[in-house]
C-alpha positions in Angstrom: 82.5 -14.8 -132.5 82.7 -11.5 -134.1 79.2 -9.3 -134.1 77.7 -8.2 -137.1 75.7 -4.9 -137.6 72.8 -5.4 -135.0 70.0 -2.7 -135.0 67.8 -3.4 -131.8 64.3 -1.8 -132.6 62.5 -1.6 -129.7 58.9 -0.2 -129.3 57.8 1.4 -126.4 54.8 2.7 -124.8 51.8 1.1 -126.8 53.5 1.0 -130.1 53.7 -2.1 -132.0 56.7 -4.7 -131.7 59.4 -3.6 -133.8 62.9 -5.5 -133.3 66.1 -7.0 -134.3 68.9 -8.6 -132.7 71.6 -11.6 -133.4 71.8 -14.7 -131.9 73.6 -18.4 -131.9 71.7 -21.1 -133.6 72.2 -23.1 -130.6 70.6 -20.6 -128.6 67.6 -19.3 -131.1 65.2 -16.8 -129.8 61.9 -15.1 -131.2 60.7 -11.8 -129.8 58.1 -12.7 -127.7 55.7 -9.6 -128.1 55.9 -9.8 -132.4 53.2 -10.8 -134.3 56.0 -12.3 -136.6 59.5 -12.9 -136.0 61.9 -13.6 -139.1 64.2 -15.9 -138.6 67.8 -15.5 -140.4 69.5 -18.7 -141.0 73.4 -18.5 -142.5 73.8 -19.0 -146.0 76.8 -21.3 -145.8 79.7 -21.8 -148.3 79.7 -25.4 -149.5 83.6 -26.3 -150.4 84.1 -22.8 -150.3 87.6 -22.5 -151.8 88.5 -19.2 -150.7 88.1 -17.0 -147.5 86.7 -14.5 -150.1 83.3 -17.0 -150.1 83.1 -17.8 -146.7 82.7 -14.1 -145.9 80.3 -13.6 -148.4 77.8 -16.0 -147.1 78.3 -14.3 -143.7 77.3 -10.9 -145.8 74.8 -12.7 -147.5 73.2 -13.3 -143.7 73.9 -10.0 -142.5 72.4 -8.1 -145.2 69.3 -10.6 -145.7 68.7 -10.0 -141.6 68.6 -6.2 -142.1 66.8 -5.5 -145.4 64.3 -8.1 -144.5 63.7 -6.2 -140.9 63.4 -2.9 -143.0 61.1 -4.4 -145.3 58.7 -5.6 -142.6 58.7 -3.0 -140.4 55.5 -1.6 -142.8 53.5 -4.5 -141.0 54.1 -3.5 -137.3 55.1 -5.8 -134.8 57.5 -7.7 -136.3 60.8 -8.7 -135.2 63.8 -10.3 -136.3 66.8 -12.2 -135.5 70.2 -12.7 -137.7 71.6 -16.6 -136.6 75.0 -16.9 -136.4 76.7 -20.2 -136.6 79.1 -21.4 -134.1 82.6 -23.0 -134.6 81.7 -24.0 -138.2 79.1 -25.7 -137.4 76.2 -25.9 -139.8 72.5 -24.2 -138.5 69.9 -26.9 -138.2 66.8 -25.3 -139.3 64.5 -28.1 -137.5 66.2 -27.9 -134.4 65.6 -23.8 -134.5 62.6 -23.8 -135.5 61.8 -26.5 -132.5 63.9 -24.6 -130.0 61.6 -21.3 -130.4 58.4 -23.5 -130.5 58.4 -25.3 -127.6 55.4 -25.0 -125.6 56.1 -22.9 -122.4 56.1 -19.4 -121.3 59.0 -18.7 -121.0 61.1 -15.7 -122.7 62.5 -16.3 -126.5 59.1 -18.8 -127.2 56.7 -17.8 -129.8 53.0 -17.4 -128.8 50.2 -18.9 -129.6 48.9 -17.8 -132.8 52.2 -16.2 -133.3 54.3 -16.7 -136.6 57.4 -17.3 -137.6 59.6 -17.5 -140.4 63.2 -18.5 -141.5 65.6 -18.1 -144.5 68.8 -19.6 -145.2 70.7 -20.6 -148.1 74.0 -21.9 -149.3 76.9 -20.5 -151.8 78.4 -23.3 -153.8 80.8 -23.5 -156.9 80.2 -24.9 -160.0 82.7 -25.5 -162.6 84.2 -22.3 -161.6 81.0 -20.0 -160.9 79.7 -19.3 -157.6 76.0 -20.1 -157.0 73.4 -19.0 -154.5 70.5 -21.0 -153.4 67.8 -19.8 -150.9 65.3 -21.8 -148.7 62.5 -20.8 -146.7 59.9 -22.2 -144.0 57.3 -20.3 -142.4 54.2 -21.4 -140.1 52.1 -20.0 -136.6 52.0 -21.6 -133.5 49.9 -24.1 -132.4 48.5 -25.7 -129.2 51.6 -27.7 -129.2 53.9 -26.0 -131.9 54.0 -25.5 -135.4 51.2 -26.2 -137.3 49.7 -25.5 -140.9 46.9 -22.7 -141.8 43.6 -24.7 -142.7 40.6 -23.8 -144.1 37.4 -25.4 -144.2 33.9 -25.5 -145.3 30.4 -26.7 -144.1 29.0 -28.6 -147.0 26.1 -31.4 -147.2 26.1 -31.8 -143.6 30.2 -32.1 -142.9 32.7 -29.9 -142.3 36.0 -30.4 -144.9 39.1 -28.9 -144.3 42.4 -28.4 -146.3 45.7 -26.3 -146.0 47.8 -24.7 -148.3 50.3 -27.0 -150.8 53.8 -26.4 -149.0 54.7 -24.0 -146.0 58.4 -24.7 -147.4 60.5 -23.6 -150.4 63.5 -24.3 -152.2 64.1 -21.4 -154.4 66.0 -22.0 -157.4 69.7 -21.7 -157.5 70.8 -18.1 -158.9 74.5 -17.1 -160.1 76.8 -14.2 -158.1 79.7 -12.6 -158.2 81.9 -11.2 -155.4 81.7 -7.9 -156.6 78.2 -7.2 -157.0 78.1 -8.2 -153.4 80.7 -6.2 -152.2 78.9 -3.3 -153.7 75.3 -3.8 -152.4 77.1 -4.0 -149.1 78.7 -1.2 -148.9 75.8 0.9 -150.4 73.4 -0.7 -148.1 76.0 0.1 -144.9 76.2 4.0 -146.2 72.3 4.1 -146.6 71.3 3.1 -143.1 71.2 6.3 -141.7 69.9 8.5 -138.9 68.2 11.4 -139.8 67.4 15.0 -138.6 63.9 15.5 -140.3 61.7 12.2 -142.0 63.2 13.4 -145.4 65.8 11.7 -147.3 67.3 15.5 -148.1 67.6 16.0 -144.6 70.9 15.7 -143.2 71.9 11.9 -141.8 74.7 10.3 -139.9 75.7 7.1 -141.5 76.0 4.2 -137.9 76.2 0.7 -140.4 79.6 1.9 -141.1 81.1 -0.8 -139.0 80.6 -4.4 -138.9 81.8 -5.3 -135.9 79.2 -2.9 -133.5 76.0 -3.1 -132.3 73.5 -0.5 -132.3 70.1 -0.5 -130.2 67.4 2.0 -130.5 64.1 2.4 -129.1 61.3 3.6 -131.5 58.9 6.8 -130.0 57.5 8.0 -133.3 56.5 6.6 -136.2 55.2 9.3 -139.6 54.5 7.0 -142.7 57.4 5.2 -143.5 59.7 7.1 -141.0 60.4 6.0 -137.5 61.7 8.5 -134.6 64.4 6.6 -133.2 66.1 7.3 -129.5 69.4 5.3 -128.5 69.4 3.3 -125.8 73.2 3.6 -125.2 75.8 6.9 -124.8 77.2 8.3 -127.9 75.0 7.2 -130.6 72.8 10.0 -132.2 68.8 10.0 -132.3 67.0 11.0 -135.4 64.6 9.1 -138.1 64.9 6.3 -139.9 63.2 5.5 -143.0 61.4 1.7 -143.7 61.1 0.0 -146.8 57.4 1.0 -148.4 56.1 -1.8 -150.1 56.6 -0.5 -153.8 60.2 0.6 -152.7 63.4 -0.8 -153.9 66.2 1.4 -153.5 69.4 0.5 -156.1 71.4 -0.6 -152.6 68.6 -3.3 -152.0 69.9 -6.5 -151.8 66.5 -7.6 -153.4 66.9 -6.2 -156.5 69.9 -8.9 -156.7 68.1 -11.6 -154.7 64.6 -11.3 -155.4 63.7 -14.3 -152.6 63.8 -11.7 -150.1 60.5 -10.0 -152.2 58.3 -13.5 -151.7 60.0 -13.4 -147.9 58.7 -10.3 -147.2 55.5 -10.7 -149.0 55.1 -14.3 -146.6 55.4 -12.3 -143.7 52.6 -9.7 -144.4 50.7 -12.9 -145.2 51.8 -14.3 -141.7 50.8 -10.6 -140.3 47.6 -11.4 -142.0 46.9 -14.7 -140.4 47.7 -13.6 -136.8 45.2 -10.8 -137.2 44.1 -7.8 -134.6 43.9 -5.6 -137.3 41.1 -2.8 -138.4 39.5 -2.9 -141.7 41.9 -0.7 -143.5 45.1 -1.9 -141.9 44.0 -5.4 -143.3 43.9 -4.2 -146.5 46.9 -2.2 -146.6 48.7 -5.1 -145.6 46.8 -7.8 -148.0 48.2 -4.7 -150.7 51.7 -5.2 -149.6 51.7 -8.7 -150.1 50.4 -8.9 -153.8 53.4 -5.8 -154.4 56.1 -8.2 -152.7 54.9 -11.7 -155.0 54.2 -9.4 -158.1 58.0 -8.0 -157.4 58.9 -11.6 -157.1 57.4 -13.2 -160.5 58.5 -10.0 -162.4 62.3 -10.5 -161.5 61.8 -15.1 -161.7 59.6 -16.4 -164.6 57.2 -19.0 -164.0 59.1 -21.8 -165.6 62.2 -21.7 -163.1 60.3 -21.0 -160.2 56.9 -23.2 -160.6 56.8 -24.0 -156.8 57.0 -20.6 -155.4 54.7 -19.0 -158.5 52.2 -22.2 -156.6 52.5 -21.2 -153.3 52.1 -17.4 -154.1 48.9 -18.4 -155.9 47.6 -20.2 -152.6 48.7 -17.2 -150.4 46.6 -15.1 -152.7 43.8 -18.0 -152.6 43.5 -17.6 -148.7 43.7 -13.9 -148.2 40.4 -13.6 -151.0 38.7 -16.8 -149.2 39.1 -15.0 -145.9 37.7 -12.2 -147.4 34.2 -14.1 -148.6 35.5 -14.0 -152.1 35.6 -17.4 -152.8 35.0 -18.2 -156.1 38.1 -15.8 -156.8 39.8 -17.9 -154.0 39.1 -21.9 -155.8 40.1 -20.4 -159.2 43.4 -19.2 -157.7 43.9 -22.6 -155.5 43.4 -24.0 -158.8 46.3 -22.1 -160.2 48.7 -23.4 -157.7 47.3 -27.1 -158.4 48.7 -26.4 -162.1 52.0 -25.2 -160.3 52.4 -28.2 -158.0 50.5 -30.8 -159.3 52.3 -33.4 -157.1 51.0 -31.8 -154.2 48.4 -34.3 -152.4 47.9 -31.0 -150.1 47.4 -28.6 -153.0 44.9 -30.9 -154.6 43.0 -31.6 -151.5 42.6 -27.4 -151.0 41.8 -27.2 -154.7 38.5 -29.9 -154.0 37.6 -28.4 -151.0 37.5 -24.9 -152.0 35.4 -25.9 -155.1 32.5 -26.7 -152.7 31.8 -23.1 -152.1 30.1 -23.2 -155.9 28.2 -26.3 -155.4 25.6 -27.4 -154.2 25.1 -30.2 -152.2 23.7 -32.9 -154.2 24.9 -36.6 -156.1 27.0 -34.9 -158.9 29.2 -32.6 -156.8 29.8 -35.5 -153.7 31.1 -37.5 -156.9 33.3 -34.9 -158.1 34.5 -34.4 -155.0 35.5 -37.7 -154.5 37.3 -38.3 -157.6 39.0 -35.5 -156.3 40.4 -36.6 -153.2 40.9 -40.3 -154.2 43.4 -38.6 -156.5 44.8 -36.9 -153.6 45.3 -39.7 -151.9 47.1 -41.6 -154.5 49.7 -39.0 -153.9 49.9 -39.3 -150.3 47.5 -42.6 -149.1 48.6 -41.5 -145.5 47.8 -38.2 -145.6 45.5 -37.5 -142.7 43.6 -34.0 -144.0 42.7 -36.1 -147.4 41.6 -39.0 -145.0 39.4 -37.1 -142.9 37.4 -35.4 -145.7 37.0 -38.3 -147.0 35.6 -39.8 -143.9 33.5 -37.1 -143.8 32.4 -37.6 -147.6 31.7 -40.8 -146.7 29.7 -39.8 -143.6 27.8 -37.7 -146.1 27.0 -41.1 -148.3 25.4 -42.6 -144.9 23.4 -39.6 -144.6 22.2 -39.1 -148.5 22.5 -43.0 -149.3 20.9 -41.9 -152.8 24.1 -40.2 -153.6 26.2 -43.1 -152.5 27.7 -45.1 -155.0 28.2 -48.1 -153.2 25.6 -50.4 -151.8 24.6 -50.0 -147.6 27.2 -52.6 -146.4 30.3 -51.8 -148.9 30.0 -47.9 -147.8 30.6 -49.2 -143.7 33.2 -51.5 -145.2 35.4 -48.0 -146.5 34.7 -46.1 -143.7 35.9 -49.0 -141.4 39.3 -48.8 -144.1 39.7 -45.3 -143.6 38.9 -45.3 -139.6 42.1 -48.0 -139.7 44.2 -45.4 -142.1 43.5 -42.8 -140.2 44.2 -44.3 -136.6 41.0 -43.2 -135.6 39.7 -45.2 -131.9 
């Protein structure tokens, strides 16, 4: 198995976690230390016809694994790690993404309260045009593994809780060509340079020349966007390297021609977010970062061909302004990604909970809420956040019986219903 460009950025000292690496999919590994680890996934060739397409989903990979690091370095302690199948076999996502969440201590596992995200994609032809498509999953680790960001809210004597509409995307499918790829590539390779002075004028030594070498470094200074590097093998030189500013992309970027990579690196501030252990400013530098990657992202895909991630942007942007006590900015915007995923029995269960932090507690708002999450439910009767607020509505109606409207002894008989649904002893 042949090596692709590997940069190894290490922090040392007290700086934050900065890293890449590759790895087998049947041996996945997360940097243990990162806040966030981004997880590169092969973009395989579907009935690739020619050897041509097979090696540009390999570039695809490779490119995706470095401009993605690059682009997240501006959140500190990230990491990330370019999966590389085996023997043609195809990369399981589930089975990755269980492999680096299993709960243990050992090396290569994430953390608790750690997150993670992957992308992958495949190239496919279509009466004679070549196609990309891009998925992506993110989450943070949980007592057990993977689990969902909730929010919740004390209202009329209950607590009611909700997560976002989808921690998973399939982006739309996007036309290529081999050429444009070829380009990017060999643009991107002659940009990735070490550095005398943190200036793009200063003079540089080009090391992504080849594709078949691996080069680590160990980070002692960071200025800005620039990072002091210092190799940590013979032979290779020591200079600066420059990150990817948030408003920042360069003609070589591969995100100008795949814009995904925007709304990947604008989930993993978000993830950088959610894991926290930042000061004041910090936070808000980063929550910055993320609105510039989405913005980047809905600029380049309009809302009509990408209504799912224009949704989940919306509900990234809900949760950073309701952790930041602005709520009523935070139910208008889950709102908006209702509108964009209207099938979501998640998404409209976060849109009825957030709209509690505008009521008050009284008969009219209990039945609004209601409504609400009955139609939730009819999306998903099984659904166990929609069934537990509305236990907990229901709890409310045994409490304020004058809201109720259902008589004493129908009222136990729906909670006993949803207490079966629910599996609760």
């Amino acid at each position: 198995m042949g090596h692709l460009l590997t940069l190894l950025l290490l922090a040392v000292l007290a700086m934050p976690a900065r890293a890449m690496d590759i790895r087998a999919c049947s041996d996945p590994f997360v940097f243990r230390g990162a806040a966030v680890n981004a997880l590169v996934l092969p973009w395989r060739a579907d009935g690739a016809r020619s050897a041509s397409v097979a090696a540009a989903s390999r570039q695809i990979s490779s490119l995706a694994h470095l401009q993605l690091l690059m682009a997240m370095l501006k959140y500190s302690s990230v990491g990330a790690v370019d999966l590389v199948a085996e023997g043609g076999r195809p990369c399981d996502v589930d089975r990755v993404l269980a492999a680096v969440s299993q709960f243990d201590t050992g090396s290569g596992k994430l953390e608790r309260g750690k997150a993670v995200l992957a992308i992958w994609g495949r190239l496919f032809e279509q009466d004679g045009e070549l196609f990309l498509q891009t998925y992506l999953r993110f989450a943070r680790q949980g007592a057990q593994g993977l689990t969902p960001e909730t929010l919740s809210i004390d209202w009329g004597g209950a607590t009611f809780t909700a997560e976002l509409p989808a921690q998973a995307l399939s982006f739309a499918p996007r036309r290529i060509r081999l050429d444009e790829l070829a380009a990017i590539d060999k643009a991107s390779r002659a940009a990735l340079q070490v550095r005398q002075q943190p200036s793009e004028s200063s003079p540089g030594v080009e090391i992504g020349r080849s594709t078949y070498q691996t080069f680590p470094y160990a980070i002692v200074e960071a200025r800005g966007d620039w990072m002091r590097v210092a190799p940590m093998r013979a032979g290779l030189p020591a200079g600066w390297m420059r990150a990817r500013p948030a408003g920042d992309v360069a003609e070589w970027q591969l995100a100008r021609w795949l814009p995904e990579l925007d709304f990947a690196d604008a989930v993993a501030g978000w993830l950088r977010l959610q894991v926290g252990g930042l000061q004041p400013a910090e936070r808000a530098r980063l929550a910055r970062a993320v609105e510039v990657g989405l913005t980047r992202y809905e600029k380049a895909v309009p809302a009509d061909l990408a209504p799912s991630a224009w949704g989940i942007g919306a509900a990234l942007r809900g949760q950073i302004a309701w952790s930041q006590g602005r709520r009523a900015e935070a139910a208008e915007l889950f709102g908006t990604a209702l509108e964009r995923l209207p099938a979501s029995a998640a998404g409209t269960n976060l849109a009825a909970v957030a709209a509690l932090a505008g009521a008050s507690p009284d008969r009219a708002a209990a039945e609004q809420l209601s409504q609400r999450l009955l139609a939730a439910l009819a999306l998903s009767p099984r659904d166990p956040r929609v069934l537990g607020n509305l236990q907990a509505l229901y709890g409310v109606y045994a409490q304020r019986p004058e809201w109720s409207p259902w008589p004493s002894a129908e009222l136990a008989e729906r909670r006993e219903m949803l207490r079966v649904a629910s599996g609760s002893q």
